[in-house]
ROLUM-960470 format. One record per residue: residue in one letter; x, y, z of N, C-alpha, C in turn. Coordinates in steps of 0.05 Angstrom, whole numbers, padded with zeros to 5 digits, always signed. Layout:
AXYZXYZXYZ/...
// end
This chain:
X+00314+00894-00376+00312+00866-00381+00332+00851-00363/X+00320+00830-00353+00344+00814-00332+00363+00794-00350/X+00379+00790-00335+00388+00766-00353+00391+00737-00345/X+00365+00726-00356+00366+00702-00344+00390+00681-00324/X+00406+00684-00338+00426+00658-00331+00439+00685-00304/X+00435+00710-00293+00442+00715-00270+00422+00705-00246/X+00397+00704-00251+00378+00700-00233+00367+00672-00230/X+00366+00658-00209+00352+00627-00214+00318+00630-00222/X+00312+00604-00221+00289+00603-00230+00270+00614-00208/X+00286+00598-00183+00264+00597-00159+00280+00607-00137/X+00284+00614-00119+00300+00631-00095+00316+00611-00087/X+00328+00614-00080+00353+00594-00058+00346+00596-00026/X+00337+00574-00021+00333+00575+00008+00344+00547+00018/X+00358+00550+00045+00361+00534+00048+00360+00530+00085/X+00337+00505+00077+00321+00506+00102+00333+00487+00128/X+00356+00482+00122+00379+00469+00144+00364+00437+00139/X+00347+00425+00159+00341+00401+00154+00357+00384+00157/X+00341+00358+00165+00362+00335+00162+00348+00297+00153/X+00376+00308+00137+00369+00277+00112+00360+00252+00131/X+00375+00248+00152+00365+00221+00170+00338+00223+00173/X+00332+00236+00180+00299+00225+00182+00280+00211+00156/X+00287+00223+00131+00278+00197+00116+00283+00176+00105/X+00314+00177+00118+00324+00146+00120+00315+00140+00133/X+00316+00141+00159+00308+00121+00182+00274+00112+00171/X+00252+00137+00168+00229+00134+00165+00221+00110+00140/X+00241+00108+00119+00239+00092+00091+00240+00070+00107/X+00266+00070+00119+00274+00042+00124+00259+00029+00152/X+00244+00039+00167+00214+00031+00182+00196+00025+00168/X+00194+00041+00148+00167+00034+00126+00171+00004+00114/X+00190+00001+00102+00197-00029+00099+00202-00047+00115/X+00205-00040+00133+00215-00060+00160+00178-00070+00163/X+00165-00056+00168+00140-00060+00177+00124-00075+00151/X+00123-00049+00130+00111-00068+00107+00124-00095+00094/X+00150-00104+00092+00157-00121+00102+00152-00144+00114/X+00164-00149+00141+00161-00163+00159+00126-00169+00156/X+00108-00146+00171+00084-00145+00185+00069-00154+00151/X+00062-00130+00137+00047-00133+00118+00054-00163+00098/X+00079-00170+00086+00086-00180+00068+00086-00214+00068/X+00107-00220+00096+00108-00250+00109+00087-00250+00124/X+00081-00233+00145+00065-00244+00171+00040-00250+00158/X+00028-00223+00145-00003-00224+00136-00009-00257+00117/X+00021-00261+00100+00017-00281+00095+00017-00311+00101/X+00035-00312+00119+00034-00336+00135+00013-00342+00157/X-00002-00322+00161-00024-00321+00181-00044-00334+00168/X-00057-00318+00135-00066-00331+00129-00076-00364+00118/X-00049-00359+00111-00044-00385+00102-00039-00413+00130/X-00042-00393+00157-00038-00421+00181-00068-00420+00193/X-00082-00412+00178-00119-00404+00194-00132-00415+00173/X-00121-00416+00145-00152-00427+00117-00153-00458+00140/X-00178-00468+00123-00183-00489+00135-00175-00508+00116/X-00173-00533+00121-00173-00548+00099-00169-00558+00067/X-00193-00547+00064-00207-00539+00036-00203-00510+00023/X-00190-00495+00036-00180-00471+00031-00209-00450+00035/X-00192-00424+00033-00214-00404+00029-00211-00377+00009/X-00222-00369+00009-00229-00344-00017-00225-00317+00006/X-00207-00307+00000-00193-00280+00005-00212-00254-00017/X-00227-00246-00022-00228-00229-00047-00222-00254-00074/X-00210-00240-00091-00203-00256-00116-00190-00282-00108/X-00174-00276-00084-00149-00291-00076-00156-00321-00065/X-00151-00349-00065-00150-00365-00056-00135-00375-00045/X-00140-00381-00018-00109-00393+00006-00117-00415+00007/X-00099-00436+00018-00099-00457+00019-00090-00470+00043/X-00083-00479+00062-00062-00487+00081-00039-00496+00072/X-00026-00497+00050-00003-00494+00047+00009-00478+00026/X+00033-00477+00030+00050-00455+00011+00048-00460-00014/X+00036-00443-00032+00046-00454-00064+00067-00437-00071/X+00077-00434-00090+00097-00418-00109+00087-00400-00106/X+00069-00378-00103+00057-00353-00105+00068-00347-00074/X+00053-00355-00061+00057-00353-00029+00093-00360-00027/X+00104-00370-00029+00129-00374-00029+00145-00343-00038/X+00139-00336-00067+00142-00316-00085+00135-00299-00063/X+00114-00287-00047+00102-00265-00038+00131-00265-00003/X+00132-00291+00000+00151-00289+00028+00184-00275+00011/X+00189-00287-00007+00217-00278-00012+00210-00253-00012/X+00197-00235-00030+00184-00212-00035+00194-00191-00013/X+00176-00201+00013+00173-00195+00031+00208-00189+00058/X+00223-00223+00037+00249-00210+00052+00270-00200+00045/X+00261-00183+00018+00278-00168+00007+00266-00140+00016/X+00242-00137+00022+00234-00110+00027+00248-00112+00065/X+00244-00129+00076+00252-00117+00105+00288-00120+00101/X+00301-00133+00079+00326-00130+00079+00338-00096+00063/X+00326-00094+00051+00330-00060+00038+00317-00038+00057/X+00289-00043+00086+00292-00029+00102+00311-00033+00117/X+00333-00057+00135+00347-00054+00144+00369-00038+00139/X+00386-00039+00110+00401-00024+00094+00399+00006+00092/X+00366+00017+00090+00360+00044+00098+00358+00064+00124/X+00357+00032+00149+00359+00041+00169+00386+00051+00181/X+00398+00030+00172+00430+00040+00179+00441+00051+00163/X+00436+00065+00146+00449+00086+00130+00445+00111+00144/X+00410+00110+00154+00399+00133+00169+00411+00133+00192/X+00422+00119+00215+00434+00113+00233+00457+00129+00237/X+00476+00112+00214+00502+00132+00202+00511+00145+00196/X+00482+00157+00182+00493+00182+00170+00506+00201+00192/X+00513+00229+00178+00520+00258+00196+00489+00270+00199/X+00494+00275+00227+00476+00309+00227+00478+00321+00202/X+00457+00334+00198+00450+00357+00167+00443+00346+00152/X+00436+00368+00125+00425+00365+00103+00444+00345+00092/X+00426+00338+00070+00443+00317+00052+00454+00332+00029/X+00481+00319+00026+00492+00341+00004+00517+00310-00006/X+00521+00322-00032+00533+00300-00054+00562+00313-00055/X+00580+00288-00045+00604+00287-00039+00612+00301-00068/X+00639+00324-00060+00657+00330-00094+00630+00359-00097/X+00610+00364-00089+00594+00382-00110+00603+00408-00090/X+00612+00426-00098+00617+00454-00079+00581+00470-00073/X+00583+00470-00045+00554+00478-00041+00560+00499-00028/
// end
């Protein structure tokens, strides 16, 4: 019979790797969805309805900003301000795996 608490659950491997890449990658992902998807897609729309507005799907634009559209830009620059934050963490970081300061590895 083994004894549990000598053996882990699952093997110990450790496959070197490095943590920056999904910093940097997070913090592109928001930079883009962000920026591109969040403000742009919406200010585009909102500088092309005509007039009288138009029907998006459910959605109705208007040529100008309401509280929703306003709501969707702040939205938008908190997500490219938390990719910036992820980018330069990824930047910063060290070469290697990621490992939690104080834990003996």
């Amino acid at each position: 019979m083994t004894e549990l608490e000598e053996s882990p659950p699952v093997p110990v491997s450790d496959e070197g790797g490095d943590a920056r890449i999904g910093w940097i990658a997070s913090g592109v992902l928001f930079l883009v969805a962000g920026a591109g998807g969040l403000i742009g897609a919406n200010l585009l729309l909102h500088r092309i309805a005509p007039d009288s507005g138009t029907r998006y799907g459910p959605f109705w634009v208007g040529p100008t900003l309401g509280p929703y559209a306003w709501a969707v830009v702040v939205l938008g620059m908190l997500f490219v301000a938390l990719g910036a934050v992820l980018l330069a963490l990824g930047l910063r970081a060290p070469k290697g795996r990621f490992v939690l300061p104080g834990y003996p590895y």
